[in-house]
C-alpha positions as CSV (number, residue, x, y, z in Angstrom):
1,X,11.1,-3.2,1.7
2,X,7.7,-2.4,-0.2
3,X,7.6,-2.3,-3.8
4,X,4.6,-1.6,-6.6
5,X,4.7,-2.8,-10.2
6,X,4.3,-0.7,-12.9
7,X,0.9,-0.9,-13.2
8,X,0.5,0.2,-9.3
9,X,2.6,3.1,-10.1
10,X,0.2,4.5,-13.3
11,X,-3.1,4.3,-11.2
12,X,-0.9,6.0,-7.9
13,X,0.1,9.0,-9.8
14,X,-3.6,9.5,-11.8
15,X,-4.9,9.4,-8.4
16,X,-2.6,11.7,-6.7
17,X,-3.1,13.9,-9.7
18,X,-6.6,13.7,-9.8
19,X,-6.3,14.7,-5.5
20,X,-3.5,17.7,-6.3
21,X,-0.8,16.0,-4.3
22,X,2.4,16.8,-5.8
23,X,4.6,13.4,-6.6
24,X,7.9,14.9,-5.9
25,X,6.6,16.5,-2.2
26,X,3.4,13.8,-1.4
27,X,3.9,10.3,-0.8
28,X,1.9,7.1,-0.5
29,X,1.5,5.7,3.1
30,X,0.7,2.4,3.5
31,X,-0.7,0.9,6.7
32,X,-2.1,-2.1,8.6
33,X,-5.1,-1.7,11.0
34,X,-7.1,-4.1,13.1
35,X,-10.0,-5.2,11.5
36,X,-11.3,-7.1,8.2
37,X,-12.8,-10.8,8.8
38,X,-9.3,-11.9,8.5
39,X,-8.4,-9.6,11.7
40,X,-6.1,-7.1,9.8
41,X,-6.8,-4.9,7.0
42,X,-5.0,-3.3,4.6
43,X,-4.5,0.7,4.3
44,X,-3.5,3.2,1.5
45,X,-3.8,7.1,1.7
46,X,-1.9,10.2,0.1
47,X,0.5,12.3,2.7
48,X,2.8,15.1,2.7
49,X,4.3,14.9,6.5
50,X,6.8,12.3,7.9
51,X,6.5,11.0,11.1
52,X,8.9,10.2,14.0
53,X,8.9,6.4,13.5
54,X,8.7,6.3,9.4
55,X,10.5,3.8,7.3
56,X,10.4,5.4,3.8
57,X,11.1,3.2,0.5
58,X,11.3,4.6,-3.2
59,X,10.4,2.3,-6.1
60,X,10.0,3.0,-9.7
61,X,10.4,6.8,-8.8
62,X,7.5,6.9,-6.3
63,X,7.8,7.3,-2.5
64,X,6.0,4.6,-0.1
65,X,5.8,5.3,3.8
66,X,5.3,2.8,6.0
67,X,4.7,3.2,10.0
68,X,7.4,1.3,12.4
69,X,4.5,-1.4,13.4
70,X,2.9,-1.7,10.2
71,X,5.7,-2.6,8.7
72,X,6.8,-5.3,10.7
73,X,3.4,-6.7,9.1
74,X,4.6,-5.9,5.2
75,X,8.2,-6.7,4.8
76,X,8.2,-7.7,1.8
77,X,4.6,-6.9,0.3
78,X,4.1,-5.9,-3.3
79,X,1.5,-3.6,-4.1
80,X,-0.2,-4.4,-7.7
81,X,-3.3,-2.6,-9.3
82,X,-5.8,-4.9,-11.7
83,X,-8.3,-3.3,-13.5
84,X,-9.7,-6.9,-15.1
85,X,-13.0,-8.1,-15.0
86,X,-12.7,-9.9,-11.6
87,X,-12.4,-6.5,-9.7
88,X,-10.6,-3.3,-10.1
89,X,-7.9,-2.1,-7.4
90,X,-5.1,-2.1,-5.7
91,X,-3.8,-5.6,-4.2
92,X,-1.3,-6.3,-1.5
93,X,1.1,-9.5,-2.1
94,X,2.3,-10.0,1.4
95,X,4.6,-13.1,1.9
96,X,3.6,-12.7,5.2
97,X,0.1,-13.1,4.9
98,X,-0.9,-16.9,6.5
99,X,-4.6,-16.3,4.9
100,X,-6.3,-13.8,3.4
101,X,-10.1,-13.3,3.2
102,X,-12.1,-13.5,-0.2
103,X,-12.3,-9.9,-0.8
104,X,-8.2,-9.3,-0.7
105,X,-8.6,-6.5,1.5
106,X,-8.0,-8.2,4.8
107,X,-5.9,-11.0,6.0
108,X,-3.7,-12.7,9.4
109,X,-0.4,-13.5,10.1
């Protein structure tokens, strides 16, 4: 499973707003792609269509998609938003995750 707290959710829905995705219809898909200087890197976009191989979650009334092979990468992961002084964005908490690079927006397994 994938979850977001609270805070994730607020910042999720402005944004989807603020792109005209409906939040009943559109959905957040999450991803993992090679790259980063940790050798994966995190993804996040807004989608309307389902694909063949989707795992779909629901949490705190918002619906996250997740491919078959990125998944197998995020079991687990918690998706957080911080707007404080040391940086403003959305954060992965993967258990997964043996390191993560600096930044927070790449990391290995």
């Amino acid at each position: 499973m994938i979850s977001i707290t609270e805070k994730a959710k607020e910042q999720l829905i402005v944004l989807m707003q603020g792109e005209k995705v409906d939040t009943h219809t559109g959905f957040v898909r999450v991803g993992v792609e090679g790259g980063g200087c940790s050798g994966l890197t995190y993804q996040l976009k807004f989608d309307t269509e389902l694909k063949e191989n989707d795992k779909v979650f629901e949490d705190k009334g918002l619906k996250l998609v997740v491919d078959k092979k990125s998944f197998l990468y995020l079991i687990g992961t918690e998706l957080d938003f911080s707007d404080g002084l040391n940086g403003k964005g959305f954060q992965f908490h993967n258990p997964n995750a043996s390191r993560t690079c600096g930044c927070g927006e790449s990391f290995s397994v």
